[in-house]
PyMOL Python script that loads the backbone (N, CA, C, O; Angstrom):
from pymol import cmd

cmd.read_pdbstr("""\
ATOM      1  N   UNK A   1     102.695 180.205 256.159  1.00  0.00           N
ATOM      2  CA  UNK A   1     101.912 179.830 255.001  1.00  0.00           C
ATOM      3  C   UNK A   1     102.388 178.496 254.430  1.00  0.00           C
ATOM      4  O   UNK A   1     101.655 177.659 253.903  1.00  0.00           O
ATOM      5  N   UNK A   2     103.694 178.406 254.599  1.00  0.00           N
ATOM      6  CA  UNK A   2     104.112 176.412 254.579  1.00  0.00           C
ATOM      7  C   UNK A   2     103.642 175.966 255.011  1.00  0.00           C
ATOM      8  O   UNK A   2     103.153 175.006 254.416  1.00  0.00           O
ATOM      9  N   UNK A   3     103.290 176.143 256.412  1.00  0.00           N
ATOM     10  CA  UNK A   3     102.488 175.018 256.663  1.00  0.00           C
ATOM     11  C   UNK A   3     101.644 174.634 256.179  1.00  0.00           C
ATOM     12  O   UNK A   3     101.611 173.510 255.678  1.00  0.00           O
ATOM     13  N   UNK A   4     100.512 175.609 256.176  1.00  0.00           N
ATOM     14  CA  UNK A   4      99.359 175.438 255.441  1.00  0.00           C
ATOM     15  C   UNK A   4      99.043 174.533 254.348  1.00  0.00           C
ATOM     16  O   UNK A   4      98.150 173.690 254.269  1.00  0.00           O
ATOM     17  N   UNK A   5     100.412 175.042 253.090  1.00  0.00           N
ATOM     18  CA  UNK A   5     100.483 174.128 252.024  1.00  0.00           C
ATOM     19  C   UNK A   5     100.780 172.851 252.513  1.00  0.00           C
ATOM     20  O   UNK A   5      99.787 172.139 252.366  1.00  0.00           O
ATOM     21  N   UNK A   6     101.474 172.401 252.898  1.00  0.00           N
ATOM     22  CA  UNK A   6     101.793 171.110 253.288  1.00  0.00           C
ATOM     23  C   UNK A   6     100.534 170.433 254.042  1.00  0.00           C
ATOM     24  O   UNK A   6     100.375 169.228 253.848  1.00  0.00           O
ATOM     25  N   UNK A   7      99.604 171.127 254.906  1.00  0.00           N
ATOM     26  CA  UNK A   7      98.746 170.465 255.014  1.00  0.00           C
ATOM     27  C   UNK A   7      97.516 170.024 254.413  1.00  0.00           C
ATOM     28  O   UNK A   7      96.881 168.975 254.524  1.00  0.00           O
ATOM     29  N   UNK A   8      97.256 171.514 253.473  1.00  0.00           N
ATOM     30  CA  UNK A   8      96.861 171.036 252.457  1.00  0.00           C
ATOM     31  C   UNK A   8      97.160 169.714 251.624  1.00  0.00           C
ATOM     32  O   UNK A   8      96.463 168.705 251.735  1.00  0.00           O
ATOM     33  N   UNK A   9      98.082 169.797 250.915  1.00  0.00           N
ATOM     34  CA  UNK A   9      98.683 169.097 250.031  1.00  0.00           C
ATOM     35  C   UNK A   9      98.445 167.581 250.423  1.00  0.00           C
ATOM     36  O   UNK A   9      97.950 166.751 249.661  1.00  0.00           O
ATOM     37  N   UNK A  10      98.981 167.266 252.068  1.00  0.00           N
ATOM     38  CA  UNK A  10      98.385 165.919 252.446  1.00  0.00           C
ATOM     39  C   UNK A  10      96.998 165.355 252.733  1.00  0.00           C
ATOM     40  O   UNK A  10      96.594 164.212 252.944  1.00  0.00           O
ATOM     41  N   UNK A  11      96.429 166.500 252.670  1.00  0.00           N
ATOM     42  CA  UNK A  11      94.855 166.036 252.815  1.00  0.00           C
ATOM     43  C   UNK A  11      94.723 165.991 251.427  1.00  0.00           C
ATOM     44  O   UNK A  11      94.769 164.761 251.474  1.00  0.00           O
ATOM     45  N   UNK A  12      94.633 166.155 250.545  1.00  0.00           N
ATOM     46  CA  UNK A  12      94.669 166.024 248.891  1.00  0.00           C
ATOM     47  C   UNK A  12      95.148 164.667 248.936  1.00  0.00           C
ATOM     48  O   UNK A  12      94.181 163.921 248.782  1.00  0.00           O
ATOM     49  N   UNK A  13      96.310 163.967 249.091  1.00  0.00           N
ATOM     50  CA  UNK A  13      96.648 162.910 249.370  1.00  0.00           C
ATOM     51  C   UNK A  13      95.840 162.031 249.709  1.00  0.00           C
ATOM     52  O   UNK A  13      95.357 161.181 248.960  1.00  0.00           O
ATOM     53  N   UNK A  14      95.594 162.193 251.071  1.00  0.00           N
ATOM     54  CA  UNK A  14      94.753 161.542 251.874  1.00  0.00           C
ATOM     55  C   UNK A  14      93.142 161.202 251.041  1.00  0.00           C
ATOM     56  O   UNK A  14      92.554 160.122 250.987  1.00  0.00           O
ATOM     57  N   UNK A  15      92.857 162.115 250.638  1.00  0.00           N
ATOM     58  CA  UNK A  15      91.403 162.300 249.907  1.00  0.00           C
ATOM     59  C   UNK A  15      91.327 161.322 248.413  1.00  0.00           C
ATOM     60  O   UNK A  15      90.388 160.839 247.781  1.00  0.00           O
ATOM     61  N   UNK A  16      92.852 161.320 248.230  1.00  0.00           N
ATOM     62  CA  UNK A  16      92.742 160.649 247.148  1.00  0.00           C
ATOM     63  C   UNK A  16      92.766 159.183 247.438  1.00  0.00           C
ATOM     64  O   UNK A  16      92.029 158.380 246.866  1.00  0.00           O
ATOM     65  N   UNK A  17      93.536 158.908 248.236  1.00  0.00           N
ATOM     66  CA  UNK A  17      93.766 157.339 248.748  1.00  0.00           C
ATOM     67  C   UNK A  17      92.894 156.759 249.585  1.00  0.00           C
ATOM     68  O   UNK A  17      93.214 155.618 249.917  1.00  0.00           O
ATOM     69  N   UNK A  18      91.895 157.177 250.033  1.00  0.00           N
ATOM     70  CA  UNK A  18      90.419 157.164 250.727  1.00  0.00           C
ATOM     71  C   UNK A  18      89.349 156.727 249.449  1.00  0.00           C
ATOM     72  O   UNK A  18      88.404 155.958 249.628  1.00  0.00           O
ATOM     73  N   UNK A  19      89.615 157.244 248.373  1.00  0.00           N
ATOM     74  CA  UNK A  19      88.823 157.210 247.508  1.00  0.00           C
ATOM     75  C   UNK A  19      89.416 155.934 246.691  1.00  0.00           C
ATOM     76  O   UNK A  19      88.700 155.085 246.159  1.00  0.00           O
ATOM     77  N   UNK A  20      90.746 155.934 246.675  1.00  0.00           N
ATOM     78  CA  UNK A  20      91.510 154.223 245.907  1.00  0.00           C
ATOM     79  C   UNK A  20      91.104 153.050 246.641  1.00  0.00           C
ATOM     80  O   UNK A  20      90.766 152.034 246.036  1.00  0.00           O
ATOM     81  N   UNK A  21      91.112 153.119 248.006  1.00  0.00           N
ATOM     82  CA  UNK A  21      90.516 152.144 249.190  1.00  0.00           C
ATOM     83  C   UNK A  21      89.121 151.891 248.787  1.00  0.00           C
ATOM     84  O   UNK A  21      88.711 150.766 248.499  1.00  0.00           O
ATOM     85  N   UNK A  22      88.621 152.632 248.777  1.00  0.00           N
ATOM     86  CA  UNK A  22      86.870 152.533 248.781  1.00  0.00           C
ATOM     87  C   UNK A  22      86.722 151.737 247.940  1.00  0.00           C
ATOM     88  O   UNK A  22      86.503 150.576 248.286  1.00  0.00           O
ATOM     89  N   UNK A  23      86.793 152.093 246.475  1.00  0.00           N
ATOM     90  CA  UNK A  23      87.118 151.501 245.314  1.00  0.00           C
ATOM     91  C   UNK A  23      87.647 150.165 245.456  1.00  0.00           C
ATOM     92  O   UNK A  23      86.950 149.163 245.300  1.00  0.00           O
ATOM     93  N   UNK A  24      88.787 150.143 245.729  1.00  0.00           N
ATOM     94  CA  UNK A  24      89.307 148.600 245.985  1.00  0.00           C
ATOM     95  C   UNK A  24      88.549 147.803 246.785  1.00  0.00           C
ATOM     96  O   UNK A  24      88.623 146.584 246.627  1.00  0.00           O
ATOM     97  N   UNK A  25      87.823 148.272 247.627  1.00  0.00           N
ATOM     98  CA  UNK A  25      86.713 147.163 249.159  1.00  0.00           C
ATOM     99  C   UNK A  25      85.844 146.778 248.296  1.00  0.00           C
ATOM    100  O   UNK A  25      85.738 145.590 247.992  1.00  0.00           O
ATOM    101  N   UNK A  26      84.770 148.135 247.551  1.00  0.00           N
ATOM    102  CA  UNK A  26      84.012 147.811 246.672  1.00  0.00           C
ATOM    103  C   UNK A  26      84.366 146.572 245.738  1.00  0.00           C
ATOM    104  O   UNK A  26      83.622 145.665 245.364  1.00  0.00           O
ATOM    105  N   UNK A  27      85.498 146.757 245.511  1.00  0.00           N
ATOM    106  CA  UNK A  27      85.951 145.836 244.094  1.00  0.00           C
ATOM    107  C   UNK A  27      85.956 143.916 245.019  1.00  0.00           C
ATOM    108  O   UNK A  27      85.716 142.869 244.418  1.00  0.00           O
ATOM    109  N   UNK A  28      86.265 144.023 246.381  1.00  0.00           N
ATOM    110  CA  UNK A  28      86.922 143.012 246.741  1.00  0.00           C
ATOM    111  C   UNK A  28      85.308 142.312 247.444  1.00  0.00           C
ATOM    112  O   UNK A  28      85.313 141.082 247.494  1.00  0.00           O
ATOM    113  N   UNK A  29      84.226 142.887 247.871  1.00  0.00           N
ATOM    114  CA  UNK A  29      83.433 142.668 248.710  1.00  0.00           C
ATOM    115  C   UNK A  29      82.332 142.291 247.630  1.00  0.00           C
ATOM    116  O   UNK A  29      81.369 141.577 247.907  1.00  0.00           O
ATOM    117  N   UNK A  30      82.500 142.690 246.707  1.00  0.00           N
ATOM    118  CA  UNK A  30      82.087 141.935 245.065  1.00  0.00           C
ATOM    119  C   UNK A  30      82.449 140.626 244.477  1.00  0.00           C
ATOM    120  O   UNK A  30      81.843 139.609 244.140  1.00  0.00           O
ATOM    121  N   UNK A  31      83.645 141.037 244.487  1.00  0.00           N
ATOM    122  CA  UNK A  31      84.179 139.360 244.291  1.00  0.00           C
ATOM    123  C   UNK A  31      83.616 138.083 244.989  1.00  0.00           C
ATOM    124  O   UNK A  31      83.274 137.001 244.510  1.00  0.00           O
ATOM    125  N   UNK A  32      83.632 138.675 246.621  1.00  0.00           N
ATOM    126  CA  UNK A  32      83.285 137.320 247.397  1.00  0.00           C
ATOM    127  C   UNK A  32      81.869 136.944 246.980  1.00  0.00           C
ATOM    128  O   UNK A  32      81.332 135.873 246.697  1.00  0.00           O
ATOM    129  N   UNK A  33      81.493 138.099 247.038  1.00  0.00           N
ATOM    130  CA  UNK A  33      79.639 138.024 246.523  1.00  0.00           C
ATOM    131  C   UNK A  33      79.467 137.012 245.757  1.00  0.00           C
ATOM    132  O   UNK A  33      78.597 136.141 245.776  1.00  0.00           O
ATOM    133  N   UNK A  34      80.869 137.273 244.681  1.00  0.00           N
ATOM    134  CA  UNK A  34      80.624 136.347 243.299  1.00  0.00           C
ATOM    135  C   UNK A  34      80.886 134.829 243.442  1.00  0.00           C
ATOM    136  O   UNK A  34      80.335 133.789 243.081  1.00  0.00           O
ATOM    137  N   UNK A  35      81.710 135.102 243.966  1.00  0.00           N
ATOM    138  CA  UNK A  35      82.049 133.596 244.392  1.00  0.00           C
ATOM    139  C   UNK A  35      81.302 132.671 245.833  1.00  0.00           C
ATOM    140  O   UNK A  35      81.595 131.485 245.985  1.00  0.00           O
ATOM    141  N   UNK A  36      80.483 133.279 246.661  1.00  0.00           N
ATOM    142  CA  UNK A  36      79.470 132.825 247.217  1.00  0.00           C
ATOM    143  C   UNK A  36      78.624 132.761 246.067  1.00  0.00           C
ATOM    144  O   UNK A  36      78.114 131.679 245.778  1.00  0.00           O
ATOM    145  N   UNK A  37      78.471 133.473 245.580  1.00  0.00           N
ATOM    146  CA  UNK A  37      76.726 132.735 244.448  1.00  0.00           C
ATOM    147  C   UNK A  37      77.879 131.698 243.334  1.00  0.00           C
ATOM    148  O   UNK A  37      77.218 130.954 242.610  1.00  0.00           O
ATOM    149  N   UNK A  38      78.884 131.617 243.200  1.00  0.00           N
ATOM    150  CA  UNK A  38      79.679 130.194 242.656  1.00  0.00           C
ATOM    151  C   UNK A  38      79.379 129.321 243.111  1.00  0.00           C
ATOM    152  O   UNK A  38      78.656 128.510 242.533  1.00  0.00           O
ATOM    153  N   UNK A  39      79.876 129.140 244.466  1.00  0.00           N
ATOM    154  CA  UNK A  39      80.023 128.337 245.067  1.00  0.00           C
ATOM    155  C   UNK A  39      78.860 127.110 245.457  1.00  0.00           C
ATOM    156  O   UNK A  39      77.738 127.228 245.950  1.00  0.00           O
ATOM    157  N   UNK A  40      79.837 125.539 244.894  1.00  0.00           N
ATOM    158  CA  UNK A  40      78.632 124.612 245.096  1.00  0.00           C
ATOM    159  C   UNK A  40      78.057 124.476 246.036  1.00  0.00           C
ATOM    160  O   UNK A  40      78.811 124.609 247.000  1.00  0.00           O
ATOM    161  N   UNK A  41      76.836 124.221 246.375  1.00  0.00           N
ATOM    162  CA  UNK A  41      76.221 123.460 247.456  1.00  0.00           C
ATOM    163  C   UNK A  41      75.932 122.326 247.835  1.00  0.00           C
ATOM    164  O   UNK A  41      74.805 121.940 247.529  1.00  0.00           O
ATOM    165  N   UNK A  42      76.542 121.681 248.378  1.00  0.00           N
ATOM    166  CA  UNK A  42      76.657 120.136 248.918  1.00  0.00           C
ATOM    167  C   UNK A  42      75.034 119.289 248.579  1.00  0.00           C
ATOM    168  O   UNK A  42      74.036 119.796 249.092  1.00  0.00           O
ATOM    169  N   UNK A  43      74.924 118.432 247.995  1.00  0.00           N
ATOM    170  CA  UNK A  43      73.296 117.668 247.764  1.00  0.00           C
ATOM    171  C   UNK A  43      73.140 117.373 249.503  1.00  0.00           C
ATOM    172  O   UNK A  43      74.035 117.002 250.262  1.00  0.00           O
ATOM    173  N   UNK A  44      71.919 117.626 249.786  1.00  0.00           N
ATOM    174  CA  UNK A  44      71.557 117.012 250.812  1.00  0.00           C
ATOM    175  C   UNK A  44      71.340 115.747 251.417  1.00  0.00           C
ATOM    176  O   UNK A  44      70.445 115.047 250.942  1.00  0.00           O
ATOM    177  N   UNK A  45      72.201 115.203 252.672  1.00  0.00           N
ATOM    178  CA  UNK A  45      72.418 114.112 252.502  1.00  0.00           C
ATOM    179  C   UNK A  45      72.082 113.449 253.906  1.00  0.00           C
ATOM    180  O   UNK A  45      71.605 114.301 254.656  1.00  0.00           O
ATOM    181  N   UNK A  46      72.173 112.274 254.461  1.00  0.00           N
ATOM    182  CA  UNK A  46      71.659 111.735 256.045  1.00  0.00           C
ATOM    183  C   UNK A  46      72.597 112.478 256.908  1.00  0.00           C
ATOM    184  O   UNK A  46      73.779 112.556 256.574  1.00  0.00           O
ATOM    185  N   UNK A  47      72.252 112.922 257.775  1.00  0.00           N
ATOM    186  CA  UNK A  47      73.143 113.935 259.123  1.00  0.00           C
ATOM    187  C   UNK A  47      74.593 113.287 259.320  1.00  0.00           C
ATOM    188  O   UNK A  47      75.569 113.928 259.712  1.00  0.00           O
ATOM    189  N   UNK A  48      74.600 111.977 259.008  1.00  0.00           N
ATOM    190  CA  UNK A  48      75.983 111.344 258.928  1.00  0.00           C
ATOM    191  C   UNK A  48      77.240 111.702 258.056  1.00  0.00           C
ATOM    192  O   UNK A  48      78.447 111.828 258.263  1.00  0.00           O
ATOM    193  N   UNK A  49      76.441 111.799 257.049  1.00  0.00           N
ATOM    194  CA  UNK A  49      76.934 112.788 255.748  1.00  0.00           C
ATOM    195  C   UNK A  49      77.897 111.898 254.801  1.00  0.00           C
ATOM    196  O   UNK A  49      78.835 112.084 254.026  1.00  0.00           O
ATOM    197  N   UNK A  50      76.826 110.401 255.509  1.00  0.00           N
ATOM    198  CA  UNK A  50      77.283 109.583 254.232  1.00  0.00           C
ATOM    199  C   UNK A  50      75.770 108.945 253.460  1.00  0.00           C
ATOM    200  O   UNK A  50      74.828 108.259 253.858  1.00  0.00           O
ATOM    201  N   UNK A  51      76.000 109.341 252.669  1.00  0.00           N
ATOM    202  CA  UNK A  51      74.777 108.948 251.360  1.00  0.00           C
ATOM    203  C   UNK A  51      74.476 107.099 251.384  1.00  0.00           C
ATOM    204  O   UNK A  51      75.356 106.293 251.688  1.00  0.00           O
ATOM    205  N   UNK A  52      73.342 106.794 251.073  1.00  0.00           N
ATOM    206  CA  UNK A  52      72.693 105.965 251.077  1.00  0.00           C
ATOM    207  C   UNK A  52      73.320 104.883 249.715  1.00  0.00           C
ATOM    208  O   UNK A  52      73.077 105.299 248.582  1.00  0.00           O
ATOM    209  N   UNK A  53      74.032 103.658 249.823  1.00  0.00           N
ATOM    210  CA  UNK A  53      74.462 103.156 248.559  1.00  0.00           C
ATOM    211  C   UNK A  53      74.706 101.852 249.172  1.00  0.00           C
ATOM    212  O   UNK A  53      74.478 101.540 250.341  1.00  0.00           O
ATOM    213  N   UNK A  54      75.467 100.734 247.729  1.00  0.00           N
ATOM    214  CA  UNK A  54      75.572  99.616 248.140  1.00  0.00           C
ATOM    215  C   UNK A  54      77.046 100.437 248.911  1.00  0.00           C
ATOM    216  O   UNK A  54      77.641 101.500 248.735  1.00  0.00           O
ATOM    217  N   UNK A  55      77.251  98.682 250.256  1.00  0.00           N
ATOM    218  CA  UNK A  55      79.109  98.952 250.522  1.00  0.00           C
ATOM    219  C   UNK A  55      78.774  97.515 251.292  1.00  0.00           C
ATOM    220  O   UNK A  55      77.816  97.009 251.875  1.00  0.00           O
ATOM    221  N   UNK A  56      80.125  97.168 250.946  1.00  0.00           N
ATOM    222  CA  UNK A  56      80.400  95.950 251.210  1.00  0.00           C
ATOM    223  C   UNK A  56      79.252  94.353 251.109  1.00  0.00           C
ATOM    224  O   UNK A  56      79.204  93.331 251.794  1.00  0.00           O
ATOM    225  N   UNK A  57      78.346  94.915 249.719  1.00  0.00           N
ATOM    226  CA  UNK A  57      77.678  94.054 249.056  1.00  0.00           C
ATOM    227  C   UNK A  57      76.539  93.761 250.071  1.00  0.00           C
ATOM    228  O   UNK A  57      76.204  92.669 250.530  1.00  0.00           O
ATOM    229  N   UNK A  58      75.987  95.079 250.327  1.00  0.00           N
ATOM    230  CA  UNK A  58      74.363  95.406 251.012  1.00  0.00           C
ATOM    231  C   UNK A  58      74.427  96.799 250.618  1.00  0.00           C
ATOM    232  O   UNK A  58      75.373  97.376 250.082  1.00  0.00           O
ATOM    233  N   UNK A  59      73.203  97.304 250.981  1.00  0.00           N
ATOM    234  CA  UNK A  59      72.742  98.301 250.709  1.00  0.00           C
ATOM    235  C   UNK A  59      72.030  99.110 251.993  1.00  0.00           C
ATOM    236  O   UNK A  59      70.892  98.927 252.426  1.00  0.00           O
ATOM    237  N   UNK A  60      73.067 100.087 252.487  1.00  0.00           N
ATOM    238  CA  UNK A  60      73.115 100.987 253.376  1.00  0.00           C
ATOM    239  C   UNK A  60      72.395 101.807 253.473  1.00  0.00           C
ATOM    240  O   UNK A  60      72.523 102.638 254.373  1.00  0.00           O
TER     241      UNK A  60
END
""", "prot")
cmd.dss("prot")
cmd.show_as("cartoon", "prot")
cmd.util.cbc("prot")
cmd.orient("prot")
């Protein structure tokens, strides 16, 4: 019947820390969410990915 308890007892464990994990992914797979919809987005620019301006006294 020890045994039993003891295996019990770690699946109780187990059940609980399954449920702290979940919780925590949830918590972490949110965040990124959040910070992808933060995150700037570059202005669109010539495939070169240098913008159109004066340099070296012309205009590029």
């Amino acid at each position: 019947m020890l045994e039993l308890e003891r295996i019990t007892a770690r699946r109780n464990e187990l059940d609980t820390l399954d449920k702290e994990l979940a919780n925590q992914l949830a918590e972490v797979q949110a965040e990124r969410e959040e910070l992808v919809i933060a995150e700037p987005v570059p202005p669109p620019g010539p495939p070169s990915g240098r913008r159109p301006g004066w340099r070296d006294g012309r205009f590029c």
